[in-house]
N, C-alpha and C positions, 0 to 999 in steps of 0.2 A: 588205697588209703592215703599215700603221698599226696595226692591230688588235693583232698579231701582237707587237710591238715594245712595246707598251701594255702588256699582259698581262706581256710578259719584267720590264718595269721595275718592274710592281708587284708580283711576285713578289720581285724583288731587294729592291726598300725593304723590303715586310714582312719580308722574313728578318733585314735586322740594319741598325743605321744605320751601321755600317762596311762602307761595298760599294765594288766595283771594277764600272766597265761596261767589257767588251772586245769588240772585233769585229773580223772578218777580212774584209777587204777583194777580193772575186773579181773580176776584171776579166770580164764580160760578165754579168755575175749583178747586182752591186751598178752604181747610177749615182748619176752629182751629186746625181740629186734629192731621193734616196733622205734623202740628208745632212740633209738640209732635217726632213725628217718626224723621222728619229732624234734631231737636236738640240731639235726643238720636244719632244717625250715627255720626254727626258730634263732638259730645263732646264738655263737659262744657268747657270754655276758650277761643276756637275758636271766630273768626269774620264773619261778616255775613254782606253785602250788600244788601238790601231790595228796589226794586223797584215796583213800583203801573202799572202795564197793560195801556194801554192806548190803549183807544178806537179809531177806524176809518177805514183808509183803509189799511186790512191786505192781507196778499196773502191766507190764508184761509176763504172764503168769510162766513164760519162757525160763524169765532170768530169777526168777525162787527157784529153780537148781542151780543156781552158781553160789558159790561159796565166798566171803568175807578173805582178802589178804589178811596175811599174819603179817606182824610188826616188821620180823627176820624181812619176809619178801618186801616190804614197804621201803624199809632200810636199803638193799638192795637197789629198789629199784633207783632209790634218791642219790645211791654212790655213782650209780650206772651214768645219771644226770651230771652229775658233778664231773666226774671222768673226762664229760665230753664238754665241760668246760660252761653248763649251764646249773645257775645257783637253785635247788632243788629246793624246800621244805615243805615236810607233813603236815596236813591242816588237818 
């Protein structure tokens, strides 16, 4: 996954030094730890867009069994960012 995240970030920097980083938050896909990795790549400072999954009809008929975050874990996971020294908000 490190790798993976690596790669997204340095494509974003080279493209422009006005960037947005956003990421959607799946509850059984994404975990805590995950937070840890993505905040180290990205570096303290940065911003960060945090959106919750939403459950229903997706074109992977896989991911209509996962479930929508709750607000509580959304919240969480935005502290979790902040923590580690990257400015988090819920879109």
């Amino acid at each position: 996954m490190c790798a993976k995240i690596e790669e997204a970030v340095g494509i974003i920097r080279n493209q422009s030094p006005r960037r947005q980083f956003r990421t959607t938050w799946v509850p059984g896909i994404n975990n805590l730890e995950e937070i840890d990795e993505m905040a180290r790549v990205l570096g303290a400072g940065e911003s960060l867009l945090l959106t919750g999954f939403r459950s229903g009809n997706t074109l992977d008929p896989r991911w209509r069994q996962l479930r929508s975050p709750t607000q509580s874990e959304l919240h969480e996971v935005c502290q979790r960012f902040e923590d580690l020294g990257i400015h988090a908000t819920l879109f």
